[in-house]
N, C-alpha and C positions, 0 to 999 in steps of 0.2 A: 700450333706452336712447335717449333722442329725441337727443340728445347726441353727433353720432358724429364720432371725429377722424380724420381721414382720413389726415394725414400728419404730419411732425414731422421739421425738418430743420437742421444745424445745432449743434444740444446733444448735449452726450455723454450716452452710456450710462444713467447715473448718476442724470441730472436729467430726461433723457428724461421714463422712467417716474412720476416723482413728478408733472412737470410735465401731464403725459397724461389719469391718474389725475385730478387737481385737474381738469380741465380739465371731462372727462366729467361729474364729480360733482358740476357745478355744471349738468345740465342734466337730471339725477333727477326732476324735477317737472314736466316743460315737458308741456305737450298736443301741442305739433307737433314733428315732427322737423328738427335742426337740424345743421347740418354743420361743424367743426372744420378749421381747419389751422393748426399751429404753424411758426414759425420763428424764429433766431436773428436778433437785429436787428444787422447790422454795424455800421450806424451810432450804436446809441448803447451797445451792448452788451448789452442786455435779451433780452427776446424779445416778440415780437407772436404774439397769436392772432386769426384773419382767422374770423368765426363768419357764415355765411350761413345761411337760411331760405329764405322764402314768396319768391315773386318781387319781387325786386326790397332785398330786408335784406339787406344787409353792413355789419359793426362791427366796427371793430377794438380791442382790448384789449391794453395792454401792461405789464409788470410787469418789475422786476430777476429774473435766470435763478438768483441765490437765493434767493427770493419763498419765504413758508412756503406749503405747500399750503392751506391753509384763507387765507389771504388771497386768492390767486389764484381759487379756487375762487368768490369772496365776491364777488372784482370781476367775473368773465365774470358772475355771477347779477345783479348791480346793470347791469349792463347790457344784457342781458336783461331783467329787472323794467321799467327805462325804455323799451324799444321798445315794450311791453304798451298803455303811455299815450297812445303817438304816434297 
């Protein structure tokens, strides 16, 4: 999977998983491999995903921590799709 998360810290158990899973499954299709890190955002109560690449890509994404999975999954891909252009 070019899509790999590497850590995930912060959310419980629960949400972990679902959040992870979403995560992964929005990078099913990519040609290069790309690297994941979740956390919980203290400040606003959501969660940020921190997604790097090729030298020199980082983007950050962030959703409410009960985001359906297919929306979360939808927005790391939409932003993804947008670096493609740049």
């Amino acid at each position: 999977m070019p899509l790999t998360v590497f850590d995930c810290k912060g959310i419980s158990a629960a949400r972990r998983e679902r959040i992870e899973a979403a995560v992964a499954a929005a990078g099913q299709r990519l040609a290069q491999p790309y690297e994941a890190w979740i956390a919980a955002d203290p400040s606003g109560g959501g969660v940020r995903v921190l997604i790097a690449g090729a030298p020199g890509f980082e983007r950050t994404v962030a959703f409410a921590r009960d985001e359906a999975a297919a929306t979360i999954t939808e927005r790391v891909r939409e932003t993804l799709d947008r670096t493609k252009g740049e």
